[in-house]
C-alpha positions as CSV (number, residue, x, y, z in Angstrom):
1,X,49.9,114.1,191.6
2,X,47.6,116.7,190.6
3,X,46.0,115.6,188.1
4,X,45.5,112.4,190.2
5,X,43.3,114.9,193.0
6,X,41.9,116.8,189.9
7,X,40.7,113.4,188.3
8,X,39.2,112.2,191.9
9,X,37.3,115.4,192.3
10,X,35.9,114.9,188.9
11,X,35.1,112.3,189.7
12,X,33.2,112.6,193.3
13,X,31.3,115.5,191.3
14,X,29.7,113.3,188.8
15,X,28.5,110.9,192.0
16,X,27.1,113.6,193.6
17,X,25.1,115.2,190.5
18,X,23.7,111.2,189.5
19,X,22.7,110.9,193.3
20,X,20.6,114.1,192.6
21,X,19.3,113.3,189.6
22,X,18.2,110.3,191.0
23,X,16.4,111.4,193.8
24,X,14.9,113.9,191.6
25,X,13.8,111.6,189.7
26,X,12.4,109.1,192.3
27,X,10.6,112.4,193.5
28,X,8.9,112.9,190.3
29,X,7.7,109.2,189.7
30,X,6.0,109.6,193.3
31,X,4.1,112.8,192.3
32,X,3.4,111.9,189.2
33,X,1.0,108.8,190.5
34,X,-0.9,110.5,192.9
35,X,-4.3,112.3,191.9
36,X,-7.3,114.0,193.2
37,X,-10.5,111.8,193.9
38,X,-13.0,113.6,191.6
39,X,-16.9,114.5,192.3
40,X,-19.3,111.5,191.6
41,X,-22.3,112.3,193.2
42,X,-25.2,112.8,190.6
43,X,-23.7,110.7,188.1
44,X,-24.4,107.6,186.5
45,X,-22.1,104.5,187.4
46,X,-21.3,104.7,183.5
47,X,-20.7,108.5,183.8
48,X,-18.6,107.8,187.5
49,X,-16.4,104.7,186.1
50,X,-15.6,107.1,182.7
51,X,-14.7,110.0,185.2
52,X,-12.4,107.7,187.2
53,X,-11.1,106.2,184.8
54,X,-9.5,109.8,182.9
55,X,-7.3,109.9,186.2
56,X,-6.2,106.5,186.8
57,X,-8.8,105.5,189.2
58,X,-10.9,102.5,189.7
59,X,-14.5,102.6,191.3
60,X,-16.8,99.6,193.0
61,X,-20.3,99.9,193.6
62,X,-20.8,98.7,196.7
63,X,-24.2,99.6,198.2
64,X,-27.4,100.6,197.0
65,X,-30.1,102.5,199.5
66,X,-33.4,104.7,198.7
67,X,-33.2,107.9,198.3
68,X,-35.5,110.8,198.4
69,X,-33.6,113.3,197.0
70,X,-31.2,111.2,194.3
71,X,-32.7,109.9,191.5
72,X,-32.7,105.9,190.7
73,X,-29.7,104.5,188.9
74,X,-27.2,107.6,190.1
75,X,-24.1,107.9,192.6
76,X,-25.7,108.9,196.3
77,X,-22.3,108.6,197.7
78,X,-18.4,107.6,197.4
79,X,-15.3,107.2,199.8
80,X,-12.7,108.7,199.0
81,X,-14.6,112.2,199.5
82,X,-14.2,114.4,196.0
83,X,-10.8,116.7,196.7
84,X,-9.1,113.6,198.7
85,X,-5.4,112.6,197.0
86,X,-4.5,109.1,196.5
87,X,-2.1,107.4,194.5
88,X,-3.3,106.4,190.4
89,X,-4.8,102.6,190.6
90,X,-6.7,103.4,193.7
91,X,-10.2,102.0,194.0
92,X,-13.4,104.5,195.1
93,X,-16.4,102.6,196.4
94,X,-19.5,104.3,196.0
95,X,-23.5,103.5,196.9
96,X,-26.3,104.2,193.9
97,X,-29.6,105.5,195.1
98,X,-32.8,103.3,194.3
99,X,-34.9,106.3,194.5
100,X,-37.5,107.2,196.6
101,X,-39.9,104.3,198.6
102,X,-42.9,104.0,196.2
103,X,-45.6,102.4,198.5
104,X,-49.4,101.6,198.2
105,X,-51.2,103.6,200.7
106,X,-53.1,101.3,202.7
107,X,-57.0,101.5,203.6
108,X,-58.0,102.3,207.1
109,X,-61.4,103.7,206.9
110,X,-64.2,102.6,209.7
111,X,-60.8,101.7,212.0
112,X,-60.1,102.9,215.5
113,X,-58.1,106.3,214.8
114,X,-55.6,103.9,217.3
115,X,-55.5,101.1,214.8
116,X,-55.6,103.2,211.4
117,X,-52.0,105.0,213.0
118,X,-50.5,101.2,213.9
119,X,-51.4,99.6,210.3
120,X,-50.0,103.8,208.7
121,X,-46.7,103.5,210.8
122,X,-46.1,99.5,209.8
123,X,-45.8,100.4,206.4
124,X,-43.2,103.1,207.2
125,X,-45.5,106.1,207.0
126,X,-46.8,108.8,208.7
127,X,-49.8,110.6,210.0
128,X,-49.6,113.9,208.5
129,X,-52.8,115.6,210.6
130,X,-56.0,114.6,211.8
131,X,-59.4,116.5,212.0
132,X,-62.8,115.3,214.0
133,X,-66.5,116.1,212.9
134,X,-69.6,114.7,214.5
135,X,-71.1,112.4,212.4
136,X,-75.1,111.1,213.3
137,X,-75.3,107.2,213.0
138,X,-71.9,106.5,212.9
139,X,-69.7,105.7,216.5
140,X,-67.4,107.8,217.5
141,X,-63.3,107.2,217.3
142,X,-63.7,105.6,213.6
143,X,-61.6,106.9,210.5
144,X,-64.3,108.2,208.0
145,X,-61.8,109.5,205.4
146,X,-58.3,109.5,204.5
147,X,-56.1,111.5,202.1
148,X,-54.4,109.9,199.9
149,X,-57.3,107.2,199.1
150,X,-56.5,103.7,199.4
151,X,-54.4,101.9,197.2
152,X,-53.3,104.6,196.1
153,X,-49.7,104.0,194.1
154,X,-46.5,105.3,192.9
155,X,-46.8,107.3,196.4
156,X,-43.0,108.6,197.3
157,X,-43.3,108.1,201.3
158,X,-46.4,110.1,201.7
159,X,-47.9,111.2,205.3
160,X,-51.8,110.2,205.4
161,X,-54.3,112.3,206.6
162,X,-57.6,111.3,208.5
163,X,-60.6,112.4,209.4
164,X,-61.8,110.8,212.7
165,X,-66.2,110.5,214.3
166,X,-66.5,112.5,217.1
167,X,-69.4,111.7,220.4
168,X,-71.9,114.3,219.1
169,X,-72.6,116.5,222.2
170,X,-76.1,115.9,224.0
171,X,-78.8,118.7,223.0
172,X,-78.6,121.3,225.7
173,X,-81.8,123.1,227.5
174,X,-83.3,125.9,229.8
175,X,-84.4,124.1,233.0
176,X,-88.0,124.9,233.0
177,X,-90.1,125.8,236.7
178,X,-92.3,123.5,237.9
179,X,-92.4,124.7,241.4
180,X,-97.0,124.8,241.7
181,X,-97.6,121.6,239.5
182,X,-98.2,118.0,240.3
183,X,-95.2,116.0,240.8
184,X,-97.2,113.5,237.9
185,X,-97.7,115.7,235.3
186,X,-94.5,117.0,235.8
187,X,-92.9,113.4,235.8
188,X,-94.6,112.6,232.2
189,X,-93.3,116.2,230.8
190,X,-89.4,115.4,231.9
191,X,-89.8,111.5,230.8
192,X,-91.1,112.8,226.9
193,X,-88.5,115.3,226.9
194,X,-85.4,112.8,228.0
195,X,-84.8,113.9,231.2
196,X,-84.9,111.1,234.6
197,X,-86.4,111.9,237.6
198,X,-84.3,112.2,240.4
199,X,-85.0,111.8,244.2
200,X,-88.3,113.2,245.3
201,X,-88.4,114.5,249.4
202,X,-90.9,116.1,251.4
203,X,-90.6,119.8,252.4
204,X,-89.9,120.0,255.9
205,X,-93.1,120.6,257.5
206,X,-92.9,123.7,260.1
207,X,-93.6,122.8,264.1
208,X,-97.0,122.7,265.8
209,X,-97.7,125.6,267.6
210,X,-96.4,125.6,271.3
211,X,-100.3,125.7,273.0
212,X,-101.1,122.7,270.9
213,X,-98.2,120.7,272.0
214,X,-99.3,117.8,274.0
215,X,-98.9,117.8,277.9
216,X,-98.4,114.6,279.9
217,X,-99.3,116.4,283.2
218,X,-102.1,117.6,281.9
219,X,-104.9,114.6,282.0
220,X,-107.0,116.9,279.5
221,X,-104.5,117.2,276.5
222,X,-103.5,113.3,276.3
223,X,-100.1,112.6,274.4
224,X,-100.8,112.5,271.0
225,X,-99.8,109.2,268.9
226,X,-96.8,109.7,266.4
227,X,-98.4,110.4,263.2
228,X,-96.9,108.8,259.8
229,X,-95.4,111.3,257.3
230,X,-97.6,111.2,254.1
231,X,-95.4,109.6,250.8
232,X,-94.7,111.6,247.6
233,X,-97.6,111.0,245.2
234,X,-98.8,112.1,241.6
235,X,-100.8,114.7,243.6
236,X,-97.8,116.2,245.4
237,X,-97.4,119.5,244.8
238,X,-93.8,120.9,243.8
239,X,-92.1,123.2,246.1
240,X,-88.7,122.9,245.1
241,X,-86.8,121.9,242.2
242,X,-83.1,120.7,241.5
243,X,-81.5,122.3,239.2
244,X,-83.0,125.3,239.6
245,X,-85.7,126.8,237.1
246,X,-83.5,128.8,234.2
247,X,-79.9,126.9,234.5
248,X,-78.5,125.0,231.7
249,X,-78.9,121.5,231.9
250,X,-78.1,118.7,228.9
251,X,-80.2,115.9,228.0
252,X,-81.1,113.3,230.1
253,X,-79.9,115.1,233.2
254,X,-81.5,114.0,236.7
255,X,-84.3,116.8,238.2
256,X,-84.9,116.2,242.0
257,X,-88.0,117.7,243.5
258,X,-89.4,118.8,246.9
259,X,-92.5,118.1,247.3
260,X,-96.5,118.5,249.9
């Protein structure tokens, strides 16, 4: 009888220690197939599927986009992210960089500073500044250079500079006085030197005096008949001037006069 019990605790002791050694076993086989995604970023799909490979991994390029910053024909990005844990056998899809955009800059000169930013930003680019300068013959709002010249290639997504005609401001003067000089002579001086002549009124002349004012009761000093202001003529003499003798004025500004 007890070596019966003896026997069937010998027993239930080498169930228990296979059951361990089984799940210790199961336990390593788990651990033993997962790994750590490695870094691929940088290298060459050659380089990244060798990498991969060393740990049990697969890889898939999946994408390709252009890069400023990673250079053509290398890994830009993968998911899993470097550091992540999955199991041997498992598949990380990366993108390769095409490089940089290489463009040809296009030409914009004589164009509407409007129009030469359109036909820039079409093509993806940018306007990096732009300057004015006053340019004699040439209208104003029109690109007169640009930076990097046209056609201009192997250009990694530049931003295009311009310089843009300005309206060349009008020459400015001192008003000159012509208050004392004929309203003729003084019409030919403003007409050679670009200016127009304005409106041209007659000083207010001052009132009769009070003993020469005519009388209707008074048979000996008859009403007098209305007599017709005289017209501005070559002959008038200046009294008055607007703007006044010494101010700035621009060319072709407008000069009004008073005039006797």
């Amino acid at each position: 009888m007890k070596s019966a019990i003896q026997f069937a605790l010998l027993g239930l002791v080498l169930v228990i220690v296979a059951m361990v050694s089984a799940l210790t076993a199961m336990r390593f086989a788990i651990h033993g197939q997962v790994v750590e995604v490695p870094a691929l970023v940088g290298l060459t799909p050659a380089e990244a599927e060798k990498k991969v490979a060393g740990v049990g991994l697969q890889i898939s390029i999946e994408r390709q986009y252009y890069s400023p910053q990673i250079a053509e024909g290398k890994i830009m990005s993968q998911l899993p992210v470097p550091g992540t844990k999955v199991r041997r056998g498992w598949q990380v899809r990366v993108a390769e960089s095409l490089g940089p955009i290489r463009v040809s800059i296009p030409d914009v000169t004589g164009q509407s500073e409007h129009a030469a930013e359109l036909n820039i930003r079409r093509r993806g680019l940018d306007v990096a500044s732009m300057a004015s300068v006053q340019s004699a013959g040439l209208p104003a709002d029109q690109v007169l250079a640009q930076s990097p010249t046209a056609n201009a290639t192997q250009v990694v997504a530049p931003k295009i500079s311009l310089l843009i005609t300005a309206a060349a401001e009008p020459q400015a003067f001192v008003m000159p006085s012509f208050v004392g000089q004929p309203l003729g002579s003084a019409s030919r001086t403003l007409q050679d030197a670009g200016f127009r002549l304005g409106n041209v009124n007659l000083a207010a002349l001052a009132p009769a005096p009070e003993g020469d004012a005519a009388n209707p009761a008074n048979p000996e000093n008859p009403v007098a008949p209305p007599v017709t202001p005289p017209q501005p003529g070559p002959a008038s003499i200046i009294v008055a001037q607007s703007p006044a003798a010494g101010q700035k004025i621009l060319a072709g500004a407008v000069i009004n006069f008073e005039v006797r």
